[in-house]
Steps between C-alpha positions, in 0.01 A plus 500: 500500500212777526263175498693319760514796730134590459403113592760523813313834606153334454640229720632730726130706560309139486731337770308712812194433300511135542631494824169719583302265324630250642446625889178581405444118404623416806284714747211406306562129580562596861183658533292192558712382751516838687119509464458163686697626759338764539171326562646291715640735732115674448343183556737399811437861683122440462524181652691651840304748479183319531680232811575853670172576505353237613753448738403833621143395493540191735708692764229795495275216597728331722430658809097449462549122453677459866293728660485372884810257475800561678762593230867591480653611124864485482659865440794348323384171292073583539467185629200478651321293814146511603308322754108438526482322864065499448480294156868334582684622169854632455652702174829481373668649232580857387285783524241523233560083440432337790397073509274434830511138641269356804675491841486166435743520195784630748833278584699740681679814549859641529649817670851511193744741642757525280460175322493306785163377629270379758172263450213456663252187353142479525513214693560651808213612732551834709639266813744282367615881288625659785752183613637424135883640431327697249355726675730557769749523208227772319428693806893505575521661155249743465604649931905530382310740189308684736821605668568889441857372352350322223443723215462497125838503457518187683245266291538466115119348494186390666193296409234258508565204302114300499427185378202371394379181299479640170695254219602839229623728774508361832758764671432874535739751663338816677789788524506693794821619413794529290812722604597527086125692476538712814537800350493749786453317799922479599566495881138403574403226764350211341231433805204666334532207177559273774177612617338454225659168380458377805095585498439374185728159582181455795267557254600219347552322753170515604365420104713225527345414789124535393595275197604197719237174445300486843705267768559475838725739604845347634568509849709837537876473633626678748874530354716833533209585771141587567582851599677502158188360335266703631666802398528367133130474528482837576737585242282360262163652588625808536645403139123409366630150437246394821116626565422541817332159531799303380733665755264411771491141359842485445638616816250291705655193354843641554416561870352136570784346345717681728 
C-alpha cells in the first residue's frame, strides 16, 4: 500500500512535469514558424518602405520635369494634366506618374458631370466645333454651373474624361471634383471649378486641335447664328483654346460665309 501510494504521489508531482515538457516541445516547434513570420513581416515593411521612398523621390522631382507646361493635379484623386503647346505633348496620369503622348496621339475629350458625358472628337476643326450639338450641348452645361444657384451641394462630380490612341490604357479621367471628397467646401458655388474645368476643357481643345493631320479647313456653318459664333470664338480665346492668329483666321472665314 505504502508502495502504491508513493508511485500515485510520484505520478501526481510528474503529471505538471510532463505537461511542461510537453508545452515546451511545442513552442519549440512553433518557433520556426514564428521566425519566418517574422521575417516576413521584416522583409515586407522594407519593401514599402523602400516604394515610399521612391515614391517620395519621383514627386519631389515632379514639379521640375513639367516645368513651363500648363498643369492641373487633382486635390481629391492627384490626377494630373499637363500641356506643352511649343513641343505639342500632353501628360496624363497621377501626380508623380504621369504617361505623355504627342498631340497627335489624342481622340477626344469629355466634360462627365455626374456620370453623364459630353464628347468632342478630333475630327472636328474649330468651325464646324462651334455648330455641332456638342458644343451647344457643352456650353449649355458648363453656363447652368456658372449660375450662383449651382453649388457643391448640387453636383456629386466633375471631370475630364480624355482619350487618346494608346492600346493598354486608352481612357484617363481628370477630377475636378468630387462632392464625397469635399471636405469643407459645403454651401460653396461651384463657378470657380467651372472655371477651371472649363479652361482646361479649351486647352484641350486647342491640343486637340494642333494634333489634327493638315486639311482644308471645312467651310464654317452658320447654324444657331453668327453673332452666336463669334462670341464662342471669343469665348475660346479668351479661354487660350485660340492664339490670336487663329481667331483672326477663324472669324474672317466666319464673316465671308455670312
Amino acid at each position: 500500500m505504502t508502495l502504491t501510494l508513493g508511485v500515485a504521489m510520484v505520478g501526481v508531482i510528474l503529471a505538471p512535469l510532463a505537461g511542461v515538457a510537453l508545452l515546451i516541445r511545442l513552442h519549440s516547434r512553433g518557433a520556426p514558424e514564428r521566425a519566418l513570420r517574422k521575417t516576413l513581416r521584416e522583409q515586407a515593411n522594407a519593401a514599402q518602405r523602400v516604394q515610399d521612398q521612391e515614391r517620395a523621390a519621383k514627386e519631389a522631382a515632379f514639379p521640375n520635369e513639367y516645368d513651363g507646361w500648363t498643369t492641373f493635379v487633382s486635390p481629391y484623386d492627384r490626377s494630373f494634366l499637363g500641356l506643352d503647346f511649343t513641343n505639342e505633348l500632353v501628360a496624363l496620369g497621377v501626380y508623380g506618374e504621369a504617361q505623355r503622348y504627342p498631340f497627335s496621339a489624342l481622340r477626344s475629350v469629355d466634360l462627365v458631370r455626374d456620370g453623364a458625358a459630353v464628347t468632342i472628337h478630333q475630327q472636328q476643326p474649330w468651325t464646324d466645333l462651334l455648330a455641332t450639338s456638342e458644343w451647344q450641348q457643352y456650353r449649355q452645361i458648363v453656363g447652368a454651373l456658372r449660375s450662383p444657384t449651382s453649388t457643391v451641394q448640387t453636383v456629386r462630380e466633375l471631370s475630364l474624361k480624355v482619350v487618346v490612341h494608346d492600346p493598354r490604357r486608352p481612357v484617363r479621367h481628370v477630377c475636378f471634383f468630387d462632392a464625397q471628397n469635399a471636405f469643407g467646401v459645403e454651401d460653396k458655388t461651384i463657378a470657380p471649378i467651372i472655371e477651371q474645368i472649363d479652361t482646361f476643357h479649351a486647352y484641350l481643345l486647342k491640343a486637340l486641335h494642333q494634333g489634327r493631320p493638315p486639311a482644308e479647313a471645312a467651310p464654317p456653318s452658320t447654324a444657331g447664328g453668327q453673332a452666336d459664333a463669334l462670341k464662342t470664338l471669343w469665348d475660346l480665346k479668351r479661354a487660350g483654346a485660340l492664339s490670336e492668329e487663329e481667331f483672326t483666321s477663324a472669324k474672317a472665314r466666319l464673316l465671308a460665309a455670312g
